[in-house]
Backbone as numpy.savetxt, mean C-alpha at the origin, in Angstrom:
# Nx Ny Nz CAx CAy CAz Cx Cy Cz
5.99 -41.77 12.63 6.98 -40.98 11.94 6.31 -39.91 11.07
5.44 -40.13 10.58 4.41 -39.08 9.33 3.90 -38.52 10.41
3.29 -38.33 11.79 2.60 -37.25 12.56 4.07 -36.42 12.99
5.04 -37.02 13.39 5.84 -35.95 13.39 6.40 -34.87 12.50
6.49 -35.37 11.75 6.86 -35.03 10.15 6.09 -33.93 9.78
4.33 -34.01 9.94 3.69 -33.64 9.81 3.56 -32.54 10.55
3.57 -32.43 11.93 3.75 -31.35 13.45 5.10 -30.40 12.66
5.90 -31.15 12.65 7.23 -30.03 12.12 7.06 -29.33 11.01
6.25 -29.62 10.11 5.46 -28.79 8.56 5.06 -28.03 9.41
4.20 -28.32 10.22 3.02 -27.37 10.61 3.13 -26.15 11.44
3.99 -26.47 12.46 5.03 -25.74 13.21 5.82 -25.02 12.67
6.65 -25.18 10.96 7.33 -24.51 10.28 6.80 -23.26 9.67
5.21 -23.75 9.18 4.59 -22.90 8.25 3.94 -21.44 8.94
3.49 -21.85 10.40 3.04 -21.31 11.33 3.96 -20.06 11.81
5.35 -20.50 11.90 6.44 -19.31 12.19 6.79 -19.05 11.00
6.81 -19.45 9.86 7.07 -18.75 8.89 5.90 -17.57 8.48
4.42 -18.11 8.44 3.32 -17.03 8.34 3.32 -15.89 9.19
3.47 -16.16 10.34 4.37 -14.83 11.58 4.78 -14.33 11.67
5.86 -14.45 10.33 7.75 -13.24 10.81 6.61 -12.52 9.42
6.28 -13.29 7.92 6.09 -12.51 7.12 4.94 -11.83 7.23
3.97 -11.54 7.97 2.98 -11.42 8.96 3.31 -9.76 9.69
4.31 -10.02 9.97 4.97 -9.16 10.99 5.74 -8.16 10.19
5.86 -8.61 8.91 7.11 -7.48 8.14 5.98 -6.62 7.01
5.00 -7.35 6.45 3.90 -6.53 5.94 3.28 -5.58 6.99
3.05 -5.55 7.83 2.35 -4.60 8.91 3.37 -3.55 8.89
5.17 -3.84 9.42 5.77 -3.14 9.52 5.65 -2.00 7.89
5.75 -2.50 6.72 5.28 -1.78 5.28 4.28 -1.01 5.52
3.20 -1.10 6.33 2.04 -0.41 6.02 2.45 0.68 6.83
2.91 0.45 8.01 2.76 1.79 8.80 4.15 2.90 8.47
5.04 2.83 7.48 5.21 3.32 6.82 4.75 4.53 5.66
3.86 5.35 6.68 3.15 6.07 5.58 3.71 7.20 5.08
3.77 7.70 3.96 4.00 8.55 2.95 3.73 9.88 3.39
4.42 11.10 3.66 3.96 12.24 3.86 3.43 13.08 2.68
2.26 13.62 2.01 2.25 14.83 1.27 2.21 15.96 1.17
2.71 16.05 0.40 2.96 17.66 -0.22 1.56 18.03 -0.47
1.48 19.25 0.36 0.09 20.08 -0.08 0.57 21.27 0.00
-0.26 22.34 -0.89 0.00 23.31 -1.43 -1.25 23.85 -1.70
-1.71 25.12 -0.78 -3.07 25.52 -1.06 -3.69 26.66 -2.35
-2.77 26.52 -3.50 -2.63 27.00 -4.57 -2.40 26.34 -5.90
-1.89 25.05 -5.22 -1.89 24.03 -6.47 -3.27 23.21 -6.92
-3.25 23.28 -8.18 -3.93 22.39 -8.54 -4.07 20.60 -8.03
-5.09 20.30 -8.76 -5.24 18.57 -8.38 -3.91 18.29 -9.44
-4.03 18.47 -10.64 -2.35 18.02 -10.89 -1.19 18.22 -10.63
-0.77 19.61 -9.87 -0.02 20.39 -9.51 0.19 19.22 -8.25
-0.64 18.75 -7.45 -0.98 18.30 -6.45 -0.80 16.37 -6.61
-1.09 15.94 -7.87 -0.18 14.59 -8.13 1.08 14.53 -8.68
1.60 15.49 -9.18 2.90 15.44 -9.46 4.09 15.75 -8.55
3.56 16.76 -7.48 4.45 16.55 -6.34 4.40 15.51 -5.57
3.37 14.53 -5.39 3.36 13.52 -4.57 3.27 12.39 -5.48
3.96 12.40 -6.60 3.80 10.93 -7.65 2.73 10.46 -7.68
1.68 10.72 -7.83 0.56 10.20 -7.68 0.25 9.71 -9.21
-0.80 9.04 -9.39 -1.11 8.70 -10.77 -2.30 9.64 -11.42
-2.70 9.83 -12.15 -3.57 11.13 -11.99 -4.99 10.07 -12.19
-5.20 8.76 -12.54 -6.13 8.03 -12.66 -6.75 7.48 -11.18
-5.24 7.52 -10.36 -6.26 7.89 -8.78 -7.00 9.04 -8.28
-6.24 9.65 -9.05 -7.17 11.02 -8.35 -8.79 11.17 -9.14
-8.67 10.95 -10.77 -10.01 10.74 -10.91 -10.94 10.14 -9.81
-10.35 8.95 -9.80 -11.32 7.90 -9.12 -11.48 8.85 -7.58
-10.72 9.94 -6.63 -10.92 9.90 -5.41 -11.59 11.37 -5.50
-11.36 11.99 -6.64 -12.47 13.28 -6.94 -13.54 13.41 -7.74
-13.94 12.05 -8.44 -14.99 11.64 -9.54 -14.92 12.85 -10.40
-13.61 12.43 -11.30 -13.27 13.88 -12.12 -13.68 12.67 -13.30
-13.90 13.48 -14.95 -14.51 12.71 -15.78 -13.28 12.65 -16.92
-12.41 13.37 -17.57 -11.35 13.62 -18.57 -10.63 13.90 -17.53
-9.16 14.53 -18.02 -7.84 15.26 -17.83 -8.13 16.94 -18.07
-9.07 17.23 -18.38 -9.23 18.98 -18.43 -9.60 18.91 -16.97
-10.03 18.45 -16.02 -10.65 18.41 -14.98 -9.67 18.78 -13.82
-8.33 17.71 -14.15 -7.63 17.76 -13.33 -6.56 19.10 -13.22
Protein backbone atom coordinates (compact mmCIF):
# COMPACT_ATOMS: atom_id res chain seq x y z
CA UNK A 1 0.00 0.00 0.00
CA UNK A 2 2.98 2.70 0.86
CA UNK A 3 4.79 1.76 -2.72
CA UNK A 4 1.71 2.71 -4.30
CA UNK A 5 1.06 5.62 -2.43
CA UNK A 6 4.41 6.41 -2.96
CA UNK A 7 4.40 5.84 -7.22
CA UNK A 8 1.24 8.21 -7.16
CA UNK A 9 3.41 11.14 -5.16
CA UNK A 10 5.87 10.54 -7.56
CA UNK A 11 3.91 10.42 -10.66
CA UNK A 12 2.02 13.56 -9.28
CA UNK A 13 5.10 15.66 -8.66
CA UNK A 14 6.62 14.67 -11.99
CA UNK A 15 3.47 16.15 -14.04
CA UNK A 16 3.17 18.77 -11.89
CA UNK A 17 7.15 19.85 -12.45
CA UNK A 18 6.17 19.62 -16.37
CA UNK A 19 3.11 21.82 -16.91
CA UNK A 20 5.12 24.47 -14.48
CA UNK A 21 8.20 23.65 -16.50
CA UNK A 22 6.40 24.37 -19.57
CA UNK A 23 4.72 27.77 -18.52
CA UNK A 24 8.18 29.40 -17.34
CA UNK A 25 9.76 28.75 -20.80
CA UNK A 26 6.54 29.98 -22.32
CA UNK A 27 7.51 33.63 -19.91
CA UNK A 28 10.85 33.71 -21.25
CA UNK A 29 10.24 33.71 -24.82
CA UNK A 30 8.17 36.50 -24.35
CA UNK A 31 10.67 39.06 -25.09
CA UNK A 32 10.37 42.73 -24.69
CA UNK A 33 10.84 44.94 -27.75
CA UNK A 34 13.07 48.28 -27.36
CA UNK A 35 12.87 51.49 -28.05
CA UNK A 36 16.02 52.80 -29.61
CA UNK A 37 16.65 56.08 -30.64
CA UNK A 38 19.96 57.05 -32.24
CA UNK A 39 19.98 60.47 -30.50
CA UNK A 40 18.98 59.54 -27.17
CA UNK A 41 20.93 59.31 -24.47
CA UNK A 42 21.69 56.12 -22.10
CA UNK A 43 18.93 57.74 -19.91
CA UNK A 44 16.86 59.01 -22.57
CA UNK A 45 17.30 55.33 -23.55
CA UNK A 46 16.12 53.72 -19.90
CA UNK A 47 13.30 55.67 -19.53
CA UNK A 48 11.69 54.76 -22.69
CA UNK A 49 12.22 51.18 -22.07
CA UNK A 50 11.66 51.25 -18.07
CA UNK A 51 14.77 50.22 -17.47
CA UNK A 52 16.43 50.80 -14.08
CA UNK A 53 19.28 53.05 -14.62
CA UNK A 54 21.43 50.74 -12.05
CA UNK A 55 21.27 48.15 -14.93
CA UNK A 56 22.56 50.10 -17.23
CA UNK A 57 25.51 51.08 -15.00
CA UNK A 58 26.29 47.60 -14.51
CA UNK A 59 25.89 46.81 -18.65
CA UNK A 60 28.00 50.11 -19.60
CA UNK A 61 30.45 50.15 -16.46
CA UNK A 62 29.25 53.74 -15.97
CA UNK A 63 30.58 55.00 -12.38
CA UNK A 64 27.78 57.93 -10.92
CA UNK A 65 24.49 59.24 -12.64
CA UNK A 66 26.42 62.22 -14.52
CA UNK A 67 27.49 59.39 -16.76
CA UNK A 68 24.30 58.30 -17.71
Amino acid sequence: MKRILIIILLITAIIGLSLASVKISEKKSQAKQLIINQNNSINEFAKANSLPSRLLKEAFGLKNKEDL
